[in-house]
C-alpha positions as CSV (number, residue, x, y, z in Angstrom):
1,X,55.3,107.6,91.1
2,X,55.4,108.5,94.9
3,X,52.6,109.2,97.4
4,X,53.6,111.5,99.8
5,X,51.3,113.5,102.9
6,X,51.4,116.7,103.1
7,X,49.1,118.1,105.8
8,X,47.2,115.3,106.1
9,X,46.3,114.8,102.4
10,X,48.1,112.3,100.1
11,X,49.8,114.0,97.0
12,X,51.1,112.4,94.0
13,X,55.1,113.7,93.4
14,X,56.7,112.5,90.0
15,X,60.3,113.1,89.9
16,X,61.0,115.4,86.3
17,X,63.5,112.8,85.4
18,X,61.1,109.8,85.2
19,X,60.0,112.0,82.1
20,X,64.2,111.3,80.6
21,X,63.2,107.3,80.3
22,X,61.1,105.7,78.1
23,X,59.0,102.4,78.4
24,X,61.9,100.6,76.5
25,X,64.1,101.7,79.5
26,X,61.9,100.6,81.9
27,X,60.9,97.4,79.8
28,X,64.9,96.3,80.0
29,X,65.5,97.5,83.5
30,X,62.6,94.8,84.5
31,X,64.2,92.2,82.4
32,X,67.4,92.9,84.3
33,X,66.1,92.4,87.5
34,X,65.7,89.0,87.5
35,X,69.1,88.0,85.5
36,X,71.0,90.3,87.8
37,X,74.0,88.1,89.6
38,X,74.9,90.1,92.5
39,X,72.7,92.1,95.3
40,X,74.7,94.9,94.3
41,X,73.5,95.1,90.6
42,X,70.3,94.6,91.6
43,X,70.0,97.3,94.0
44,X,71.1,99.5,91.4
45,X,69.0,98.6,89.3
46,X,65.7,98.6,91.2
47,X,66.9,102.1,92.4
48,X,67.2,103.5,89.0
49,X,63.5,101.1,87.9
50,X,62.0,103.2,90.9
51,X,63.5,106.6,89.1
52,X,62.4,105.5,85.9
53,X,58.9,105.0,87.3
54,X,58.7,108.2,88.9
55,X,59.9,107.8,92.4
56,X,61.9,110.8,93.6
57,X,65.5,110.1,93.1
58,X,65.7,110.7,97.1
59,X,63.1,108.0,97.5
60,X,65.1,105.7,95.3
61,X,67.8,106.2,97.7
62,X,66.5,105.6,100.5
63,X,64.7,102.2,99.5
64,X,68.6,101.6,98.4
65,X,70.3,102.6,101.7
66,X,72.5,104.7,100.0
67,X,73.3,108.9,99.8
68,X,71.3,110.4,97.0
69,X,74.9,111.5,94.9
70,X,74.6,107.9,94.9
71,X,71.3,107.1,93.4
72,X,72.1,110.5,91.1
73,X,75.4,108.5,90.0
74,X,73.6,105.0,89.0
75,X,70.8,107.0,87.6
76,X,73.2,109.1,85.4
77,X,75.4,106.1,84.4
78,X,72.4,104.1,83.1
79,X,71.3,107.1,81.1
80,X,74.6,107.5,79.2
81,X,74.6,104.1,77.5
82,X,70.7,103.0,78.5
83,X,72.2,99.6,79.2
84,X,71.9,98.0,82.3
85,X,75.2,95.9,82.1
86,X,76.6,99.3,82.9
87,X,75.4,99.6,86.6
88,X,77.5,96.5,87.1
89,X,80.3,97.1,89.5
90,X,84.1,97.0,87.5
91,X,86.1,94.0,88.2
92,X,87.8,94.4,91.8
93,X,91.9,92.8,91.7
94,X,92.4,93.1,95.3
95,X,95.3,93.4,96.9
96,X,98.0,92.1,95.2
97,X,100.0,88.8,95.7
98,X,102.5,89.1,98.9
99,X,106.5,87.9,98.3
100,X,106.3,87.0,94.3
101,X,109.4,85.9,94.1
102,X,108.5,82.8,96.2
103,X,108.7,79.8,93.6
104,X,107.6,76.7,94.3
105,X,110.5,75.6,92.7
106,X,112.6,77.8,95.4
107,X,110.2,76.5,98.6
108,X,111.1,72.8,97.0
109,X,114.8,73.5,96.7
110,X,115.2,75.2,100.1
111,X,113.2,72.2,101.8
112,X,115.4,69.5,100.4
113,X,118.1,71.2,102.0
114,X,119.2,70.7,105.7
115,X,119.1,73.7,107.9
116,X,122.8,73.2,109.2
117,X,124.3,73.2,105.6
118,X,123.5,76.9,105.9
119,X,125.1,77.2,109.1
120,X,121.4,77.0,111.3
121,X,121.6,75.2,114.9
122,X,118.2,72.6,113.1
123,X,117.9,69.8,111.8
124,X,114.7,70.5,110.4
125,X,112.8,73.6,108.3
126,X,110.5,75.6,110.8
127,X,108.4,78.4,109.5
128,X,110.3,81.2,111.4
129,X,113.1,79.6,110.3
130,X,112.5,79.2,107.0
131,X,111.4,82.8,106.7
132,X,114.5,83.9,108.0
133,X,116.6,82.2,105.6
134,X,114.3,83.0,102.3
135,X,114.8,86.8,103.7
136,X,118.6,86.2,104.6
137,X,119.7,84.3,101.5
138,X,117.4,85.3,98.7
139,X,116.0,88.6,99.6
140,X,112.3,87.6,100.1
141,X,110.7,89.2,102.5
142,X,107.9,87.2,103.4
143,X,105.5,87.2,106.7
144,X,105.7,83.7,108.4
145,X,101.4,83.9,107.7
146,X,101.9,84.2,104.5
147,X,104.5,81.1,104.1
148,X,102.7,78.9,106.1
149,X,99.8,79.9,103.5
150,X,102.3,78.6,100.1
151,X,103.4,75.9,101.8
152,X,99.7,74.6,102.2
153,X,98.8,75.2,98.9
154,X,102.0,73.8,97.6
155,X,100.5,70.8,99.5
156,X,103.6,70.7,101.6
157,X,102.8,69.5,105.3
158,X,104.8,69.6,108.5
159,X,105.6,66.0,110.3
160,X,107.2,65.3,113.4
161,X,110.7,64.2,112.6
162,X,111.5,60.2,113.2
163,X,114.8,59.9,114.5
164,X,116.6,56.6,113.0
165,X,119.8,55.4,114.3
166,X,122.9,55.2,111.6
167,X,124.2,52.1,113.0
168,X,122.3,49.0,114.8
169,X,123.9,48.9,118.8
170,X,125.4,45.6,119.0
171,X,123.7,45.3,122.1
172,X,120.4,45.8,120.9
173,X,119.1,41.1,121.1
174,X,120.7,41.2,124.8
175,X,118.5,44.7,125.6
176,X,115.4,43.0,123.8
177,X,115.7,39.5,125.8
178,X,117.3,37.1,123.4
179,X,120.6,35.8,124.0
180,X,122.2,36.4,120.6
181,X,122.5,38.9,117.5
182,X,120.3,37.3,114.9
């Protein structure tokens, strides 16, 4: 039920379709309230309790912040099964997984690898460069956003290289201050 003024005097308007539910629907659609998990079920649902009541469907709407072929819709969808479960929104995939084919057996197998065995002017993996080689020599097409995000989740992380010396300079007790190679 809705009060409304009309010239100064306050008029009771009942929407026809709060006649379509009965106090069982009503009875449930409070129950739901309460047990509903997101702010999006229960705005439905208080917009279609509000109906069910006798608010104006336009009224419902509005206390929504949504069109009216909106409230129509919830209000029509609950009617069709009387559940409330079924004002719940569908379950949403999103967008799907970028560059599948990137493994992280693949990411392992390309890391352990040195960038000039492949003919690359590196001694060690960089992102751009590693997204140029998975795109080169495997066919992956993949953004250097969205490798930087595998290898993070792949727990892999980035370290400065440490440059070691293949052979100890004969030099190197003269150069420290000693007198001899120990």
């Amino acid at each position: 039920m809705v009060l409304i003024e009309h010239n100064g005097v306050m008029a009771e308007n009942r929407d026809p379709r709060a006649s379509e539910f009965t106090s069982q629907d009503r009875r449930r659609l409070r129950r739901a309230l309460p047990q509903a998990q997101s702010v999006r079920l229960f705005r439905r649902l208080q917009a279609v309790l509000r109906v069910a009541e006798g608010a104006s469907v336009a009224a419902a709407a509005h206390g929504a912040a949504v069109d009216r072929s909106t409230a129509h819709r919830w209000v029509k969808r609950y009617q069709q099964g009387r559940r409330s479960e079924r004002l719940a929104d569908a379950p949403h995939p999103g967008r799907p997984r970028q560059a599948d084919e990137l493994e992280e057996g693949l990411l392992a197998q390309v890391l352990a690898e040195d960038p000039r065995q492949h003919g690359y002017r590196a001694t060690t993996w960089t992102v751009p460069l590693l997204a140029t080689h998975l795109r080169e020599a495997y066919g992956c097409l993949v953004s250097e956003r969205t490798l930087r995000r595998r290898l993070h989740e792949q727990r892999w992380r980035w370290k400065r290289p440490r440059y070691v010396y293949q052979e100890r300079d004969p030099q190197v007790a003269q150069k420290k201050g000693r007198l001899s190679a120990a």
